[in-house]
PAPAKOL-934993 format. One line per field, with one value per residue: residue in three letters; x, z, y of N, C-alpha, C in turn. Coordinates in nm, 4 decimals. Example, Ala and Ser with C-alpha at 12.3 -4.5 7.8 and 13.67 -1.06 7.14 Angstrom:
2
residuo: (ALA,SER)
nc1: (1.3190,1.2850)
nc3: (0.7800,0.7080)
nc2: (-0.5690,-0.2250)
cac1: (1.2300,1.3670)
cac3: (0.7800,0.7140)
cac2: (-0.4500,-0.1060)
cc1: (1.3200,1.2900)
cc3: (0.7800,0.7870)
cc2: (-0.3300,0.0030)
END
This chain:
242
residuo: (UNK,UNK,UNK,UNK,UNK,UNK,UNK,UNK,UNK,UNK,UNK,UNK,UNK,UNK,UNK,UNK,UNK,UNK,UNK,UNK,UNK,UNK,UNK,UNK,UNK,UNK,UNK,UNK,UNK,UNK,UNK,UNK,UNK,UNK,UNK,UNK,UNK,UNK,UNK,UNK,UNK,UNK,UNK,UNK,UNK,UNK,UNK,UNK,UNK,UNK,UNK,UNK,UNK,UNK,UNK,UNK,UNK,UNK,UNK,UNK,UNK,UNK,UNK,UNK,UNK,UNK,UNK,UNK,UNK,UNK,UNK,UNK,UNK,UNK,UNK,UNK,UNK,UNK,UNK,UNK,UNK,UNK,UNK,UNK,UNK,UNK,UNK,UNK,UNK,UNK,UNK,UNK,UNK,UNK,UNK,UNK,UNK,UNK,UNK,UNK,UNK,UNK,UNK,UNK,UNK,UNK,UNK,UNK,UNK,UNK,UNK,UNK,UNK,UNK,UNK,UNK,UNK,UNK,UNK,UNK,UNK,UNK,UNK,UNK,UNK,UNK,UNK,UNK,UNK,UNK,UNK,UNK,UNK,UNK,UNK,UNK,UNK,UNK,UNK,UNK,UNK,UNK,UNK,UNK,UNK,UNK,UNK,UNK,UNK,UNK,UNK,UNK,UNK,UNK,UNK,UNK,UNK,UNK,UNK,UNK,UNK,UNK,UNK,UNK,UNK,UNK,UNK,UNK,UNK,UNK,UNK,UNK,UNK,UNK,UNK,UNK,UNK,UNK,UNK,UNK,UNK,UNK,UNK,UNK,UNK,UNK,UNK,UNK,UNK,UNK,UNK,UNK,UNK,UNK,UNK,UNK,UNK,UNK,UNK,UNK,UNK,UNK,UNK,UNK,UNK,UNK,UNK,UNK,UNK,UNK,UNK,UNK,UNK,UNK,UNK,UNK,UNK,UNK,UNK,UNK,UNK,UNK,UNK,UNK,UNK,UNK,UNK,UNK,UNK,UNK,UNK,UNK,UNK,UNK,UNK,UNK,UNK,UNK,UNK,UNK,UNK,UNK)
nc1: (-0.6545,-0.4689,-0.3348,-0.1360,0.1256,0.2782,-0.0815,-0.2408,-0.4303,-0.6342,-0.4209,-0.2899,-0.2146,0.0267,-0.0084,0.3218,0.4535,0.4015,0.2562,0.3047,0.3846,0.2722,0.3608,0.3071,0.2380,0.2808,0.1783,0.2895,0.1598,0.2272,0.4560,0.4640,0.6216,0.6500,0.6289,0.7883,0.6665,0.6940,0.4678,0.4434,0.2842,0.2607,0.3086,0.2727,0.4130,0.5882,0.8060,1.0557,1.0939,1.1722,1.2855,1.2977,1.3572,1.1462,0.9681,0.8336,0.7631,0.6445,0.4342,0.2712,-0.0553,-0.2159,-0.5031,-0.7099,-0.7341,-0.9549,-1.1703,-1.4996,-1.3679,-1.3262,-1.1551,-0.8963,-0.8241,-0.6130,-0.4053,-0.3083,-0.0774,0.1413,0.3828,0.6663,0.9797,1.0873,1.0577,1.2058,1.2341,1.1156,0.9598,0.9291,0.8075,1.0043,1.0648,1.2748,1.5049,1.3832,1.2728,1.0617,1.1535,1.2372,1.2677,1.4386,1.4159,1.4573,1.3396,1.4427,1.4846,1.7371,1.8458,1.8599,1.8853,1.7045,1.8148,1.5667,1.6015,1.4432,1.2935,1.0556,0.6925,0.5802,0.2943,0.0882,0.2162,0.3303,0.4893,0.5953,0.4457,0.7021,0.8537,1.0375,0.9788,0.8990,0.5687,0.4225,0.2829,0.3398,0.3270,0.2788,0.2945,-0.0023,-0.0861,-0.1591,0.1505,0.2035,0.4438,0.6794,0.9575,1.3023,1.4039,1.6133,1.7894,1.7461,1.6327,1.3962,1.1044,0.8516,0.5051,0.2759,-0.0219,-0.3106,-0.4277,-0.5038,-0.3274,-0.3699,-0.3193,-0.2067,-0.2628,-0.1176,-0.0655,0.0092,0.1400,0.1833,0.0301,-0.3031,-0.4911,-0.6317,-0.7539,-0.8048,-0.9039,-0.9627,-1.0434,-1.0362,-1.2002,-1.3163,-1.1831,-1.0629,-0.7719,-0.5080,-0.2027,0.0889,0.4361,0.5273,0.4296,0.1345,-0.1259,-0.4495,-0.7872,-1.0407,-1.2386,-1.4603,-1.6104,-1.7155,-1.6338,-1.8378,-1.6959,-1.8673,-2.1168,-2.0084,-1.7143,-1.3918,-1.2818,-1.0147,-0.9846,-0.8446,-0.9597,-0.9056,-1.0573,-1.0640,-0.9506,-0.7939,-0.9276,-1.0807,-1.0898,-1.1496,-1.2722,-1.4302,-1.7130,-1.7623,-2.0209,-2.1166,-2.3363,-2.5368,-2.4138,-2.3248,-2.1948,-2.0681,-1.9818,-1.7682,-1.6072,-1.3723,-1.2582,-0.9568,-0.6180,-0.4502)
nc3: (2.4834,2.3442,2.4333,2.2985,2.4184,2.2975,2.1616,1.8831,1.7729,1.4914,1.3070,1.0395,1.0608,0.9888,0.9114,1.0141,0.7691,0.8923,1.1021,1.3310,1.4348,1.4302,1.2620,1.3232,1.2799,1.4833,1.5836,1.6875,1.8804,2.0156,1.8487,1.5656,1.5261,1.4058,1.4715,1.4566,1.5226,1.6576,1.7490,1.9345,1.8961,2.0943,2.3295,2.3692,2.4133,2.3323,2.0703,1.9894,1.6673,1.4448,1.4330,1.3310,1.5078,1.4719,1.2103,0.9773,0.9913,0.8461,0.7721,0.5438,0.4053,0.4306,0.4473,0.6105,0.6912,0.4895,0.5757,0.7720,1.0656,1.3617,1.3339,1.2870,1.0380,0.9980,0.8447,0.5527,0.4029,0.1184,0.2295,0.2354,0.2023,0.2663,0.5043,0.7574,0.6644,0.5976,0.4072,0.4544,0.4802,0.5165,0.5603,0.6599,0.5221,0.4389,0.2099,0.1058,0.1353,0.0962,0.2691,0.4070,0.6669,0.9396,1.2049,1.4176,1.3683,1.2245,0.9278,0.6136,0.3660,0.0313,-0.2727,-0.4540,-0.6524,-0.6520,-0.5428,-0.4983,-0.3123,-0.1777,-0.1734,-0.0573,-0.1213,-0.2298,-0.2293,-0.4651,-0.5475,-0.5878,-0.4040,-0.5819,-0.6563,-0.5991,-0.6094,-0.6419,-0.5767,-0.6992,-0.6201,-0.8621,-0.9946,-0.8907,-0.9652,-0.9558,-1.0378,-1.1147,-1.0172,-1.1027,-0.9170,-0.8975,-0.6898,-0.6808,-0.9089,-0.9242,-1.0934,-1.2093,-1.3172,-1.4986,-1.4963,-1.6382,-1.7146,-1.8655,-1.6501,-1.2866,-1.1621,-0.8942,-0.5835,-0.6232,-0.6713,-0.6189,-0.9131,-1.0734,-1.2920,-1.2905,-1.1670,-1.0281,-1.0351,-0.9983,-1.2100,-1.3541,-1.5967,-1.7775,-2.0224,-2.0841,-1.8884,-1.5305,-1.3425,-1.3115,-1.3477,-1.5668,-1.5465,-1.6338,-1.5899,-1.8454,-2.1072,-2.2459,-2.0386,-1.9208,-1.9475,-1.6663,-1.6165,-1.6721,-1.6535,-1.8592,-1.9535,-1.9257,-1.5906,-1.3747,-1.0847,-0.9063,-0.7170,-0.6931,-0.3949,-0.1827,-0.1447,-0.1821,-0.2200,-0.2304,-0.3730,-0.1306,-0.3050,-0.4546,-0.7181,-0.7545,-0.8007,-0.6751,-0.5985,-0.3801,-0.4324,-0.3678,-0.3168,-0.3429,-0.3071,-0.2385,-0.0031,0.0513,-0.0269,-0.2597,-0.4229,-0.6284,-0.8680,-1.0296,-1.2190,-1.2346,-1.3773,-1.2405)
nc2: (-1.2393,-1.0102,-0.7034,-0.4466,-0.2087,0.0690,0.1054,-0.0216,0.1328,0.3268,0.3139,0.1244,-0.2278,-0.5037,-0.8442,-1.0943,-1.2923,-1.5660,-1.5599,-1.5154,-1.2297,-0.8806,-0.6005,-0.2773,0.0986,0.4400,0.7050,0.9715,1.2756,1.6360,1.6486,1.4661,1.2574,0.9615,0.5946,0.2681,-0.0444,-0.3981,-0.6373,-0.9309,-1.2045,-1.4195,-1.3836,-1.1101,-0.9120,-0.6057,-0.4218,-0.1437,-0.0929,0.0909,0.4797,0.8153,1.0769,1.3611,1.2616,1.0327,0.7270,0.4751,0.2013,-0.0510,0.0572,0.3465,0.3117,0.2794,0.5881,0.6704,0.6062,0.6466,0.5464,0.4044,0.1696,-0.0209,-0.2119,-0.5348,-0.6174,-0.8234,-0.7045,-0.7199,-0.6452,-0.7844,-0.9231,-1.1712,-1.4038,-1.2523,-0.9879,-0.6680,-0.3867,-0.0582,0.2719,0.5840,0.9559,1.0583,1.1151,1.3989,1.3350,1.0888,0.7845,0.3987,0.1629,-0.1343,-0.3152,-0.5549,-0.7819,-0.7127,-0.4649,-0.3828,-0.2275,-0.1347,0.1000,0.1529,0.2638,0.4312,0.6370,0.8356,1.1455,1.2112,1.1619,0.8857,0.6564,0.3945,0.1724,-0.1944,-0.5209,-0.7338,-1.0875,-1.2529,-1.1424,-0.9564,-0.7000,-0.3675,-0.1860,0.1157,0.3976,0.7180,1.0709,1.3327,1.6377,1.7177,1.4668,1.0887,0.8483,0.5008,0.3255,0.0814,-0.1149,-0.2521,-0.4744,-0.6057,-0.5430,-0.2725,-0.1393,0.0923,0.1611,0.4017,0.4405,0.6230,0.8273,0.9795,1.0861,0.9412,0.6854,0.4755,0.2654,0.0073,-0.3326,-0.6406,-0.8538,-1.2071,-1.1329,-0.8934,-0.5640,-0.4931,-0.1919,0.1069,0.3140,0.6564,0.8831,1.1316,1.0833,0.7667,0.7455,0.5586,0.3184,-0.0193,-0.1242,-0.3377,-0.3675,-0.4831,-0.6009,-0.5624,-0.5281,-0.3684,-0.1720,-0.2901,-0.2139,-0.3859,-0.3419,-0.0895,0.2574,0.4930,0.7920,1.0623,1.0970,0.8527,0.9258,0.6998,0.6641,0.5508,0.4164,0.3625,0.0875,-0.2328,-0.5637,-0.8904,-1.2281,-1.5259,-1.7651,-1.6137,-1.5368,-1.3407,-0.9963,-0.6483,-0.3697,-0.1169,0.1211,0.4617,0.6436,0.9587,1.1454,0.9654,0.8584,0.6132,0.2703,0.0985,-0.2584,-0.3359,-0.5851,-0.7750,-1.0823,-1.2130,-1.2278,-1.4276)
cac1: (-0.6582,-0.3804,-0.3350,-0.0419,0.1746,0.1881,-0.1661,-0.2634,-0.5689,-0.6186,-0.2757,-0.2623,-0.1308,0.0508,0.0521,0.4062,0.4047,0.4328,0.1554,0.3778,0.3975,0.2006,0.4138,0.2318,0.3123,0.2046,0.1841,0.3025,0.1231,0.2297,0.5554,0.4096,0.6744,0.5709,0.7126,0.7351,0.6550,0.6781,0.4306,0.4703,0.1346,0.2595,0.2905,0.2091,0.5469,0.5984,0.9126,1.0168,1.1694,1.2590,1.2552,1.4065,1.3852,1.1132,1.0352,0.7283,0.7815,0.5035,0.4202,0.1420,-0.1047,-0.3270,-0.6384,-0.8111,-0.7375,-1.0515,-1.3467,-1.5010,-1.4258,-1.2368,-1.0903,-0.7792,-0.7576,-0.5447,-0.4100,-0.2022,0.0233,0.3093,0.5289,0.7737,1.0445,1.1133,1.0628,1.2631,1.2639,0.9654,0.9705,0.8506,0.8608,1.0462,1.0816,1.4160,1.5947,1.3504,1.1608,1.0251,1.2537,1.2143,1.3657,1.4257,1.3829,1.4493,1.2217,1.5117,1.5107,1.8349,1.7876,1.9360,1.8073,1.6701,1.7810,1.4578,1.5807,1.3140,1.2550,0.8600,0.6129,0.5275,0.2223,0.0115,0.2991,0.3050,0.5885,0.5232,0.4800,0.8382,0.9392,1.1466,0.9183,0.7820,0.4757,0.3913,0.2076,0.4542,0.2453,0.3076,0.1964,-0.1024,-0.1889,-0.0063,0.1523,0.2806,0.6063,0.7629,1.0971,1.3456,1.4585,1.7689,1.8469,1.7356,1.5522,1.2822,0.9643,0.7319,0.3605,0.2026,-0.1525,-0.3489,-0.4916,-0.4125,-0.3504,-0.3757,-0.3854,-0.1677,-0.2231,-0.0180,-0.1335,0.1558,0.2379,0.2173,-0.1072,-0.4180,-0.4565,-0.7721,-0.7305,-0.8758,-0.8811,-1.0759,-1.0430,-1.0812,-1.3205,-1.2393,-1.2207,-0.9942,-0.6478,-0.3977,-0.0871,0.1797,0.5627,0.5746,0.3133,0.0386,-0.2448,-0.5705,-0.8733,-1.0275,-1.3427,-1.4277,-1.6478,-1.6278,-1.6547,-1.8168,-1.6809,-1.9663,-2.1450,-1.9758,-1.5506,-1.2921,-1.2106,-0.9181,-0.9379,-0.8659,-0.9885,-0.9603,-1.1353,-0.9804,-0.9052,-0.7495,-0.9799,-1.0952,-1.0072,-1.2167,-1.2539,-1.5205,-1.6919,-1.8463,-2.1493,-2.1033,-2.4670,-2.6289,-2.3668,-2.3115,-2.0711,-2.0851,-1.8763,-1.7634,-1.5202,-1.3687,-1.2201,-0.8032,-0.5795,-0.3351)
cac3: (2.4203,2.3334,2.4446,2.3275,2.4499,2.2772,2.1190,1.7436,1.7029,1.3797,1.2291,0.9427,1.1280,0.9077,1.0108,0.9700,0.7098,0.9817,1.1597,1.4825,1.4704,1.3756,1.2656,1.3140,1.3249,1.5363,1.5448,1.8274,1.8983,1.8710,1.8025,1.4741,1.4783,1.4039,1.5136,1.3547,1.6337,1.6296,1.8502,1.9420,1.9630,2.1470,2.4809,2.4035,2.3970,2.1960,2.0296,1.9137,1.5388,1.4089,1.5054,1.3479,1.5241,1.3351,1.0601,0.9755,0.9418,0.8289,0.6993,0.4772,0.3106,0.4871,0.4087,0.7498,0.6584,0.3887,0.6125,0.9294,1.1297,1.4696,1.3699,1.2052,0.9857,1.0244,0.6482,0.5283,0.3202,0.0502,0.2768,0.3167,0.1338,0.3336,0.6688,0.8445,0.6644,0.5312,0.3506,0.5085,0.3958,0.5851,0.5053,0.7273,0.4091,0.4137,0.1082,0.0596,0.0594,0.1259,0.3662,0.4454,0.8199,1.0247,1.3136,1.5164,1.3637,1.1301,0.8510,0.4712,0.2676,-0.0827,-0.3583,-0.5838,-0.7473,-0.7172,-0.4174,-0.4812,-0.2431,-0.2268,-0.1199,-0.1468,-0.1928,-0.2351,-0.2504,-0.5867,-0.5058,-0.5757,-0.3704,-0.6433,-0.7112,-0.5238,-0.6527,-0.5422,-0.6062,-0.6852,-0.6218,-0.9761,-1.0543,-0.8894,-1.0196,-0.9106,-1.1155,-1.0997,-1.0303,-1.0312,-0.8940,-0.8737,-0.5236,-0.7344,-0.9975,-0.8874,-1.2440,-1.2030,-1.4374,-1.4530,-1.5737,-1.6544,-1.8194,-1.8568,-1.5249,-1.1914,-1.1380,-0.7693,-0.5068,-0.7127,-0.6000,-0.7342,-0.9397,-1.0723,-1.3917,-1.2765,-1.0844,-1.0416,-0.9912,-1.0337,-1.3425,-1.3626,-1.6707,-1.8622,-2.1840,-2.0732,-1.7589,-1.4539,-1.3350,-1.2484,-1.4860,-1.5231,-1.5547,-1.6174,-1.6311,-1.9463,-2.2095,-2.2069,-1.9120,-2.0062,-1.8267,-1.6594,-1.5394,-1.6811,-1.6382,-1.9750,-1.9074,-1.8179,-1.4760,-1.2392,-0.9109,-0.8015,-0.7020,-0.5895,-0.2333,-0.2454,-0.0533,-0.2655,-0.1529,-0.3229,-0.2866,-0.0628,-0.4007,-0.5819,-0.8681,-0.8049,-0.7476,-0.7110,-0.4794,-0.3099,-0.4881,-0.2718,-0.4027,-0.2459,-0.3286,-0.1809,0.0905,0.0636,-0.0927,-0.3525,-0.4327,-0.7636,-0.8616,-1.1528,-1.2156,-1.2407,-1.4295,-1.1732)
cac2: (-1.1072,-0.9068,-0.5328,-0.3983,-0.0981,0.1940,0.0730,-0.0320,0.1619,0.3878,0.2495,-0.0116,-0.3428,-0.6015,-0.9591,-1.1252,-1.4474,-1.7189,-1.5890,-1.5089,-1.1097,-0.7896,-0.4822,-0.1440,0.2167,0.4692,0.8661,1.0685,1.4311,1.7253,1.6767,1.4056,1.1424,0.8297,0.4941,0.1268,-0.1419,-0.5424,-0.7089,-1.0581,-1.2853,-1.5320,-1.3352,-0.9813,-0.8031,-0.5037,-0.3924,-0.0527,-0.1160,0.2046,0.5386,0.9064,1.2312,1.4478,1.1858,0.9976,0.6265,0.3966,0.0441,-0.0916,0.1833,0.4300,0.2772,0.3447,0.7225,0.6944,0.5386,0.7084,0.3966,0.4074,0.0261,-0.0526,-0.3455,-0.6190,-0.6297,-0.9331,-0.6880,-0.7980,-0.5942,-0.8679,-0.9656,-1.2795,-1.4377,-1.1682,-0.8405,-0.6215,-0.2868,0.0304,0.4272,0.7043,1.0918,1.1264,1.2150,1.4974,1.2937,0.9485,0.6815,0.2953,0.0567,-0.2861,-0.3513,-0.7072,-0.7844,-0.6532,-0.3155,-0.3513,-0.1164,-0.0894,0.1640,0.0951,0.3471,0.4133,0.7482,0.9566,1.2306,1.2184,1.1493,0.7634,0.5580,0.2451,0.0166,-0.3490,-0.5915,-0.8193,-1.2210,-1.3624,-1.0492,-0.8692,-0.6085,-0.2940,-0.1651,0.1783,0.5255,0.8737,1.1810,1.4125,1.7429,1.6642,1.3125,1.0034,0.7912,0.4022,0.3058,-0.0544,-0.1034,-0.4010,-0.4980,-0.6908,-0.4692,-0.0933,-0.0699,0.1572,0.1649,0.4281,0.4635,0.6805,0.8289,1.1564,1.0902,0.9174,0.5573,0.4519,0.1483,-0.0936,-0.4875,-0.7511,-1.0663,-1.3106,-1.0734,-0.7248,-0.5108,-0.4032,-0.0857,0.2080,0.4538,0.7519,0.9541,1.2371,1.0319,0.6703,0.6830,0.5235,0.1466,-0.1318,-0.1797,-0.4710,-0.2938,-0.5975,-0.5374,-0.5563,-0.4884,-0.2215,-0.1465,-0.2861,-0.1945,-0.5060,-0.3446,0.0538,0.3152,0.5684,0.9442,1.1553,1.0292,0.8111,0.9229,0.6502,0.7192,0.4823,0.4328,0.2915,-0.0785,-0.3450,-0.7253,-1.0529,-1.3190,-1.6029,-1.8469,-1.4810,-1.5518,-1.2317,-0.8882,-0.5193,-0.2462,-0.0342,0.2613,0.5757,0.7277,1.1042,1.1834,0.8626,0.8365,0.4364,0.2051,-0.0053,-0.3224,-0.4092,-0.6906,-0.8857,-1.1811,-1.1468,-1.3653,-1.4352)
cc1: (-0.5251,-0.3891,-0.1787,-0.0418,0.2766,0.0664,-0.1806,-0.3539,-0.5436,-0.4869,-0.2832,-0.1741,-0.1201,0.1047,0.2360,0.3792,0.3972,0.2995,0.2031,0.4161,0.3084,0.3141,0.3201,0.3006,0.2169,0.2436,0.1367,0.2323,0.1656,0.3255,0.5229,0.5281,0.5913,0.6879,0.6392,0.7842,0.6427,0.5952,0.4077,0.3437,0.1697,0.2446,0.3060,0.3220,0.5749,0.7632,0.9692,1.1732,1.2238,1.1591,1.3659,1.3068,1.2818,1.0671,0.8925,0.7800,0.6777,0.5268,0.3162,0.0872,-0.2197,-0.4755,-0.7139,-0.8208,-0.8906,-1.1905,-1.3329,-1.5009,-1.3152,-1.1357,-1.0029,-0.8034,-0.6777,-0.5082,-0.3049,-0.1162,0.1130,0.3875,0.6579,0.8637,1.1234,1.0676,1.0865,1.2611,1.1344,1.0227,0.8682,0.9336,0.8950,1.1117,1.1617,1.5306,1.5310,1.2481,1.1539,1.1298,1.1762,1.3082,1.3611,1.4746,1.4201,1.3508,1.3352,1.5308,1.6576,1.7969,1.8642,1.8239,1.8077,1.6990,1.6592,1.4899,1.5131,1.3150,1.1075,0.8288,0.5719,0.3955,0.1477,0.1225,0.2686,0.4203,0.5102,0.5358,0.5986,0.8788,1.0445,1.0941,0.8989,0.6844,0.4266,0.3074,0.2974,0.3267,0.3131,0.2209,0.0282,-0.2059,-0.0803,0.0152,0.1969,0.3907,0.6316,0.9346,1.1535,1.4176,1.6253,1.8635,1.8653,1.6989,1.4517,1.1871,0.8546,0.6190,0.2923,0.0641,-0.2101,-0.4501,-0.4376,-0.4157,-0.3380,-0.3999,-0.3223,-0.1961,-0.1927,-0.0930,0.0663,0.2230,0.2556,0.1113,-0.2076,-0.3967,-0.6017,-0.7021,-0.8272,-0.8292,-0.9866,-1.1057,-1.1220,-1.1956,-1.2245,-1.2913,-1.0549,-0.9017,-0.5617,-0.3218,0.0083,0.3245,0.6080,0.4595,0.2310,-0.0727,-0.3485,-0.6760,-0.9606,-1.2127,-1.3079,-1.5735,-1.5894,-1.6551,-1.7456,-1.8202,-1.8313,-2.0014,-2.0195,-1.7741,-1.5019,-1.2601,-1.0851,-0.8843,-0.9573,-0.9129,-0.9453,-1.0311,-1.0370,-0.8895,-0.8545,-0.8122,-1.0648,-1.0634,-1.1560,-1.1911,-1.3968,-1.5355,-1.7766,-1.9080,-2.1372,-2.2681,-2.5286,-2.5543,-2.3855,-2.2285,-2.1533,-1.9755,-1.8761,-1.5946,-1.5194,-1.2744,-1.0674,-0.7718,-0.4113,-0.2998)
cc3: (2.4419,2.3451,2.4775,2.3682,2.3454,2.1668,1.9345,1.6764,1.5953,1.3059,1.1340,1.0689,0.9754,0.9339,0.9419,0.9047,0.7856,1.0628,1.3210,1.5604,1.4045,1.3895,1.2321,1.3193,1.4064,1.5655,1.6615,1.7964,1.9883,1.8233,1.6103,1.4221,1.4768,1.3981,1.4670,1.4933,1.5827,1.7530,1.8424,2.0039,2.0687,2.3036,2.4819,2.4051,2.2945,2.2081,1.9419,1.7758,1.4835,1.3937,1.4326,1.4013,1.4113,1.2270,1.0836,0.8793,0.9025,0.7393,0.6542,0.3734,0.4183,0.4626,0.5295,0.7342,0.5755,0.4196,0.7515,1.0096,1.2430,1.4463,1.2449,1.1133,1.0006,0.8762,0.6597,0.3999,0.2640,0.1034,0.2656,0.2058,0.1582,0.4380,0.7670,0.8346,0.5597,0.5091,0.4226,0.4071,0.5244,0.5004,0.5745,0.6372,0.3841,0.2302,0.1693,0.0924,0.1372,0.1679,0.4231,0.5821,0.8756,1.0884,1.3985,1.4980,1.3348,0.9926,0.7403,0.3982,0.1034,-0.1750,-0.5053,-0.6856,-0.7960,-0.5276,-0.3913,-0.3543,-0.2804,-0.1104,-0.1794,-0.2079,-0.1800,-0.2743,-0.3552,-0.4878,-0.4484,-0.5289,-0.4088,-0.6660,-0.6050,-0.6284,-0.6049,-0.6221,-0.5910,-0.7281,-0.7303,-1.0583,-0.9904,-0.9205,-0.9494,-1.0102,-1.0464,-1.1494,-0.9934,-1.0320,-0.8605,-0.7594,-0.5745,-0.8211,-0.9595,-1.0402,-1.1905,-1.3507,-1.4016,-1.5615,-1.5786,-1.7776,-1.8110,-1.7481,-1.3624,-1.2276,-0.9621,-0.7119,-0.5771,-0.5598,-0.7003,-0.7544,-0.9838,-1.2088,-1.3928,-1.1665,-1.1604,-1.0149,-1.0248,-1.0962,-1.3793,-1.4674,-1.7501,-1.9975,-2.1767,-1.9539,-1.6287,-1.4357,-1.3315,-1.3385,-1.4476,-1.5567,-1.5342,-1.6037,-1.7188,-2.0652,-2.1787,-2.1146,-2.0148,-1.8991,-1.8283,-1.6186,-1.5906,-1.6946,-1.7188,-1.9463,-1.9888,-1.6768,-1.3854,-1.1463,-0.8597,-0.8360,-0.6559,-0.4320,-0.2376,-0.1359,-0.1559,-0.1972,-0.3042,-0.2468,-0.2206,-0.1869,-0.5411,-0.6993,-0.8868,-0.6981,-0.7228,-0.5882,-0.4372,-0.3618,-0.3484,-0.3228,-0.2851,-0.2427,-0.2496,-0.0577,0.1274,-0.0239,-0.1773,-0.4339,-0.5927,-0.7749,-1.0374,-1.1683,-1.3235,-1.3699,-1.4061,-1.2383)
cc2: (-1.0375,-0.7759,-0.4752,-0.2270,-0.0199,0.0643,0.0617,0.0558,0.2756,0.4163,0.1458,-0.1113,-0.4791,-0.7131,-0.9912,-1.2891,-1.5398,-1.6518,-1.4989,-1.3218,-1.0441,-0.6428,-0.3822,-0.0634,0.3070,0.6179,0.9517,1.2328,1.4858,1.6949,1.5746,1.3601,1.0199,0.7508,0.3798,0.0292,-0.2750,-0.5893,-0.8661,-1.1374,-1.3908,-1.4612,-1.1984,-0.8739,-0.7678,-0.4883,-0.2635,-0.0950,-0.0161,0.3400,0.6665,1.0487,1.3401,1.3967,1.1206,0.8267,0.4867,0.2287,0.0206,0.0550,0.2054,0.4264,0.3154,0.5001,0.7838,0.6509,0.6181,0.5861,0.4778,0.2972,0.0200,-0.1918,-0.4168,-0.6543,-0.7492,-0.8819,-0.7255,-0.6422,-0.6976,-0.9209,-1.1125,-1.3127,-1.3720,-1.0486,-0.7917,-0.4441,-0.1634,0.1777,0.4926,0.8061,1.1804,1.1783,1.3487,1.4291,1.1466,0.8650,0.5215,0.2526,-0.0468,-0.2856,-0.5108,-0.6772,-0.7314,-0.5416,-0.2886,-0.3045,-0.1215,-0.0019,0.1306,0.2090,0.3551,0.5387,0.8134,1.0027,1.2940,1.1594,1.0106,0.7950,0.4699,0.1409,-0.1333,-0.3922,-0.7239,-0.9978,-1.2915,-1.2523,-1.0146,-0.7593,-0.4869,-0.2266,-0.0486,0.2680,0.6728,0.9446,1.2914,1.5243,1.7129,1.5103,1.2615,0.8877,0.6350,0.3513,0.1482,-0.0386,-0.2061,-0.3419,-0.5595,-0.5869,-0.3178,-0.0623,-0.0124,0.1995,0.2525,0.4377,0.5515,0.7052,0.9729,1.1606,1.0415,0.7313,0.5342,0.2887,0.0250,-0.2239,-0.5790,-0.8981,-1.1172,-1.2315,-0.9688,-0.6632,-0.4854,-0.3336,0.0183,0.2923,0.5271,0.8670,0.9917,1.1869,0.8706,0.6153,0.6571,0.4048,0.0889,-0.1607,-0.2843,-0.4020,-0.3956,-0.5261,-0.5346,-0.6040,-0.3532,-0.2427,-0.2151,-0.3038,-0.3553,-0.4959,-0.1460,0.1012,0.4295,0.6792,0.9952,1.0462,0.9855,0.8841,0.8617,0.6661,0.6363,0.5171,0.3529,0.1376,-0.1282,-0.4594,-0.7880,-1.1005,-1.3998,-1.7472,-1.7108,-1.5567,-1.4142,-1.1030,-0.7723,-0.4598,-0.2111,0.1329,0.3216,0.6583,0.8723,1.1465,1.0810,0.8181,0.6710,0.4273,0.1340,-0.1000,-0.3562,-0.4802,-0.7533,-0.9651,-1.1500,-1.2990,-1.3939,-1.5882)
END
């Protein structure tokens, strides 16, 4: 058993591809910095990765934020853009920005050209992509962005989109709108959204939570709705075409 120092609990933890590390973050009170840690399975030694003054630095997506649970997940996030370096957010510019990290806590920043509010990112397959969520006017929209180029693509709709996860030609993602309902969209990089799984308005009982799963042979995708009235979940799923 592993018990690292400072502790994992109510933090997203994201294994590293080989199996051999878990990067977490973790959120000091009062002052409410937060810090990005590497812990090492093999013999339990932590590592502090990066660290500003005042600043809130995080990895993965705040999914533990949306269930009353005490227990973190162990997510196998497309943070990673390789073997060595994985993508995290910090708001030491005073906004958003993204940054490519080592396991040693060497740092390049990523220009995305926008001073919005991210979350829910995802790094695409062939790690060229990020995949994220910009908070707008109240809704949030989806943004892809090249890791090679610095093209940025955004999406939008007359509602929110949220929770993007990546198949092999673009995301899933949950869309929510006063016109089309809500439910499960493919959002490629190139063509138009098409819902994959919908619910037509007037909006459901039941509401997105926002965890995605696959299955273990990605043949399929869905999420977890939350009935507010009946206080339970309910799973629904459909078959991708990764």
């Amino acid at each position: 058993m592993v018990t690292p120092n400072p502790p994992l609990s109510m933090r997203p933890c994201v294994w590293s591809p080989d199996g051999e590390y878990i990067i977490y973050w973790v959120r000091e009170t009062p002052v409410g910095n937060s810090r990005i840690w590497r812990l090492t399975l093999d013999n339990g030694e932590t590592k502090q990765l990066i660290s500003f003054p005042k600043s809130s630095a995080r990895v993965g997506s705040p999914f533990i934020w949306y269930l009353s649970t005490s227990v973190s997940p162990f997510l196998k996030s497309n943070i990673w853009i390789d073997q060595e370096q994985f993508i995290f957010l910090c708001d030491v510019k005073g906004y958003d920005s993204f940054g490519i990290s080592s396991l040693e806590g060497e740092i390049e920043w990523v220009d995305d050209k926008s001073k919005r509010d991210k979350e829910f990112y995802q790094v695409s397959l062939d790690r060229k992509f990020i995949a994220c969520n910009e908070y707008v006017d109240g809704t949030t929209n989806l943004v892809f962005l090249s890791l090679e180029e610095g093209i940025r693509k955004e999406v939008t709709t007359d509602g929110c989109l949220s929770c993007p996860t990546w198949s092999k030609e673009g995301v899933y993602c949950w869309g929510s709108s006063p016109t089309e309902g809500t439910g499960i969209l493919h959002i490629p990089l190139e063509g138009e959204p098409e819902y994959s799984y919908r619910e037509p308005p007037p909006y459901s009982t039941f509401q997105p939570v926002p965890i995605h799963y696959k299955t273990f042979d990605d043949r399929k995708i869905g999420a977890w709705l939350y009935n507010e009235e009946a206080k339970r979940f309910r799973r629904y799923h459909t078959a991708t075409n990764t």
